[in-house]
N, C-alpha and C positions, 0 to 999 in steps of 0.2 A: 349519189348524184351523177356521178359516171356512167353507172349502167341507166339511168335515163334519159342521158343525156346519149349515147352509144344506141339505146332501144329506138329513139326519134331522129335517128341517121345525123346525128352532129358529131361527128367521130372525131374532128379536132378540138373539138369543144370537152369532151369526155377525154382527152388525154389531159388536156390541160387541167383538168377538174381531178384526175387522178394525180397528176404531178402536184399541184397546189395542194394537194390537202397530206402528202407526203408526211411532214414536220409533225403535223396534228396526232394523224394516228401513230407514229413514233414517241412522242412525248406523252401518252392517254394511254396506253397501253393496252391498243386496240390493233393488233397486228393483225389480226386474221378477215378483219375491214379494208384495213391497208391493203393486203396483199389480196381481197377481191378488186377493189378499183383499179390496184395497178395492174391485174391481170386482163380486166374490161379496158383500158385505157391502150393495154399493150395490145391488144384485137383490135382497137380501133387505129391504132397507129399502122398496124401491117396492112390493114386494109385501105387505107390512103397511102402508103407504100413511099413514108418520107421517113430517109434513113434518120434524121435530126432527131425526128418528134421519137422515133426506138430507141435512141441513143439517151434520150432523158427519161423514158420509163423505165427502160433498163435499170439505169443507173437507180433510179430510185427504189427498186426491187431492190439492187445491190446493199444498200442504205438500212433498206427495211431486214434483209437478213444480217448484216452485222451486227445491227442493235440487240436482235433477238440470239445471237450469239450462232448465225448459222454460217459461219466462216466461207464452209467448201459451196457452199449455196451462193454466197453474196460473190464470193469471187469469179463464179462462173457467169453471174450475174456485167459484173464489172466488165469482162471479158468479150462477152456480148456487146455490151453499152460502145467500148472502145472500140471496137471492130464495126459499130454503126456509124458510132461519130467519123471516123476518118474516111469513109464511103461517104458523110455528107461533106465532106470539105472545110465545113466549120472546126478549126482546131481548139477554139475552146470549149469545145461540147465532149473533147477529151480529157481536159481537166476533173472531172468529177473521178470516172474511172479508173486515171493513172493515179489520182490518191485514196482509194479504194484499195486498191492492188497494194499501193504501199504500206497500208495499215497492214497488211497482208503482211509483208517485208520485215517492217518493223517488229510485229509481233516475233518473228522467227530470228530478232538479232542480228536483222541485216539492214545496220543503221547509214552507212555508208551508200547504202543502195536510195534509200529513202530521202535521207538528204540531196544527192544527186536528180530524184527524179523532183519533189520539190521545187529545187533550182529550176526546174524545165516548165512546172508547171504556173509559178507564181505570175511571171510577166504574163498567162495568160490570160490570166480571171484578171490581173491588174488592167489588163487593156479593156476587159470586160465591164467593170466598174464591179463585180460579182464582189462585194465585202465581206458577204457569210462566207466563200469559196477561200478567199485571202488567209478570214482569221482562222480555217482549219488546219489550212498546209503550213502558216507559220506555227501553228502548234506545234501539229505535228514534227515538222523542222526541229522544232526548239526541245519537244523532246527525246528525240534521236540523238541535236549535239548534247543535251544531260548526261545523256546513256555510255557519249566519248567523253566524259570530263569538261568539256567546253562550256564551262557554266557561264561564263558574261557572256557568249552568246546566246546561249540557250534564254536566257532572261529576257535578252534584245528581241530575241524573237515572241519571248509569251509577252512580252509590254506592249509589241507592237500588232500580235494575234486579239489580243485585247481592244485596241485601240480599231482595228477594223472590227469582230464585233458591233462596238458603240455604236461605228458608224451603220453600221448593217442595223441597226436598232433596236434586235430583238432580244427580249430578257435570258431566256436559256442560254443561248449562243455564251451570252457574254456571261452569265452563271458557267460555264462548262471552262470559258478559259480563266475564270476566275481560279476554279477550281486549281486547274493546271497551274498558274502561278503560286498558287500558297503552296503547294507540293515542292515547287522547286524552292521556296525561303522555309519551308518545313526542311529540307535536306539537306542543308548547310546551317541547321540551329537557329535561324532568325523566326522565329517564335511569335513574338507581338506581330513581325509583319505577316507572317501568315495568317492572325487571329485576325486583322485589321482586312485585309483582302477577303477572309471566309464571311466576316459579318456584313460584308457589304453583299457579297452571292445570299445569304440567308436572306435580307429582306428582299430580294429581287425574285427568289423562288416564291417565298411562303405569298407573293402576288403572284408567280407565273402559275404554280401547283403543279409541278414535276415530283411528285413524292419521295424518287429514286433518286433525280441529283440534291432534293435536298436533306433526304437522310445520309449519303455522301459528305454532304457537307457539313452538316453537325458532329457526325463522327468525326471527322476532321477538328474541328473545335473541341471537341472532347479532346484531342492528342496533342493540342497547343495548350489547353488552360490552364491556368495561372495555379490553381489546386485541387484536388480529389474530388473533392464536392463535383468542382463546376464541370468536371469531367466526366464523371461519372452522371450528373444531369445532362450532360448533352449527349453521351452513348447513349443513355439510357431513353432521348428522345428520337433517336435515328432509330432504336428497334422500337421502338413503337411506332413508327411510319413504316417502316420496314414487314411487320404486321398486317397492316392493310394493303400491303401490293399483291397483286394476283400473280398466280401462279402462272399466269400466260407469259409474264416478265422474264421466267428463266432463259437463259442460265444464269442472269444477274439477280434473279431474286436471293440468288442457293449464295452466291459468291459476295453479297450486299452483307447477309447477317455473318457470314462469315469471315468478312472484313471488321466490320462493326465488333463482334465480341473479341477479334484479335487484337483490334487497338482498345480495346475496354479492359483483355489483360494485360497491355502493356503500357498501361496509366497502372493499373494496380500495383502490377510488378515494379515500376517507379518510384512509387510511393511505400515499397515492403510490406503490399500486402497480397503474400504469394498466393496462400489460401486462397485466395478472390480471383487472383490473376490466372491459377493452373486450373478453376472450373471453368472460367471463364474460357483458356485455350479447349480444353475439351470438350465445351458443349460445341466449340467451332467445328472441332474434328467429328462431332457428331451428328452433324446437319444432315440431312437427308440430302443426296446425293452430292456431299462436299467431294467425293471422287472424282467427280468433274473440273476439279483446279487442283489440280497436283501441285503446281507451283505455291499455292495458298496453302494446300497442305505440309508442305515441306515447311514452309515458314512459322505456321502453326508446332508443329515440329519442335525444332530447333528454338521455337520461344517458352516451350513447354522443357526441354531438353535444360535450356539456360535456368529454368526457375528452381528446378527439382536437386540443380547443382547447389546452390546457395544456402 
């Protein structure tokens, strides 16, 4: 729709048409759509030569390589976006960028950095009314202060990343911090309330049809359930969604079953049954390019290490 819109000279119409459909092709796992409109969208914005309207395709490119796990891509992406936004003078059009950069941060263990830039960024999107914007960075926020121990806030913050969400209305959104919240009552043993929080994300998916957040999320329910059975029924329904995601999803396709079979050994291993749990670590270590999350690997590891001891 952008490049027809870009083909019959509506060049700001065809950015916008690239920005709006952003979410879509990100959740449908249609990246290489995505990243032609924003490519037509971002031609149409240089040629109208309004730093704003580059600052929000940018940034949306940046978006569309994070998800697809293209890090050094999206952050040069962001890098752009910020250096457009602050040539238009609009300071919250650098909000999306500076938390972009910060997953950046985050990811590399520099949670003090993150939280800092958060702080700078919230009153901006707050003056904005931007709600999807609000309930990313107080995630984010909240889980940077987990990562310091600061657990009532890190809560304060996913209760209230949640709560904007809502207000932003869209179901993923608010599925994704759902997610985040059970994580943090999963990590301090509160169990029912994370089963209570994921069952609510599962019926909002299995209407939204994110296949990725909600195989996520049943595996998760798998690692709260009450006994074997029901845990192993709900692994065992995350790899079977898990299944039909296309291979265009990596790196999260390879890192999704890989997660899944690690908490499906370590419901087994819970319950003493090693045998179940130590094939279970090893088909994870056996994934077709599980080499790409070393960090998964190492955990895999070390949960295979623990079983073999017992």
């Amino acid at each position: 729709m952008s490049g027809y819109a870009a083909a019959h000279g509506e060049d700001v119409l065809a950015t916008q048409l690239g920005v709006a459909l952003r979410d879509y092709f990100l959740h449908h796992d249609r990246y290489d759509e995505g990243r032609t409109a924003l490519t037509t969208a971002l031609q149409a914005a240089e040629r109208i030569g309004d730093p704003a309207l580059r600052a929000l395709v940018a940034g949306s490119h940046g978006l569309l390589d994070y998800q697809q796990g293209r890090n050094a891509q999206g952050g040069d992406w962001f890098r752009q976006a910020l250096k457009s936004a602050r040539e238009s003078g609009d300071e919250t059009l650098a909000a999306l960028p500076l938390t972009g950069l910060a997953i950046q941060d985050y990811s590399q263990g520099r949670y003090d950095t993150v939280a800092a830039t958060m702080n700078e960024v919230l009153p901006l999107l707050e003056r904005a009314d931007d709600q999807w914007g609000v309930s990313l960075v107080l995630a984010l926020r909240s889980m940077s202060r987990f990562m310091q121990g600061e657990v009532h806030t890190s809560f304060a913050d996913a209760r209230e990343a949640l709560a904007a969400a809502e207000r932003n209305g869209r179901p993923i959104p608010v599925s994704q911090r759902l997610v985040s919240l059970a994580d943090g009552h999963a990590a301090i043993g509160e169990r029912a309330e994370a089963r209570s929080v994921l069952l609510r994300g599962e019926v909002l998916l299995r209407e939204a049809g994110d296949p990725l957040l909600l195989a996520l999320t049943l595996t998760r329910l798998g690692s709260v359930a009450e006994d074997l059975a029901e845990a192993e029924r709900r692994h065992r329904q995350a790899l079977a969604l898990h299944a039909g995601i296309s291979r265009r999803s990596e790196p999260h396709r390879t890192r999704l079953e890989m997660e899944i079979r690690r908490r499906l050994g370590q419901s087994y291993a819970a319950a003493g049954a090693r045998a179940r749990a130590r094939r279970e670590f090893r088909a994870a270590l056996a994934v077709e390019r599980a080499a790409e999350h070393p960090e998964l690997q190492e955990e895999l590891r070390a949960s295979l290490a623990e079983v073999d001891r017992e």
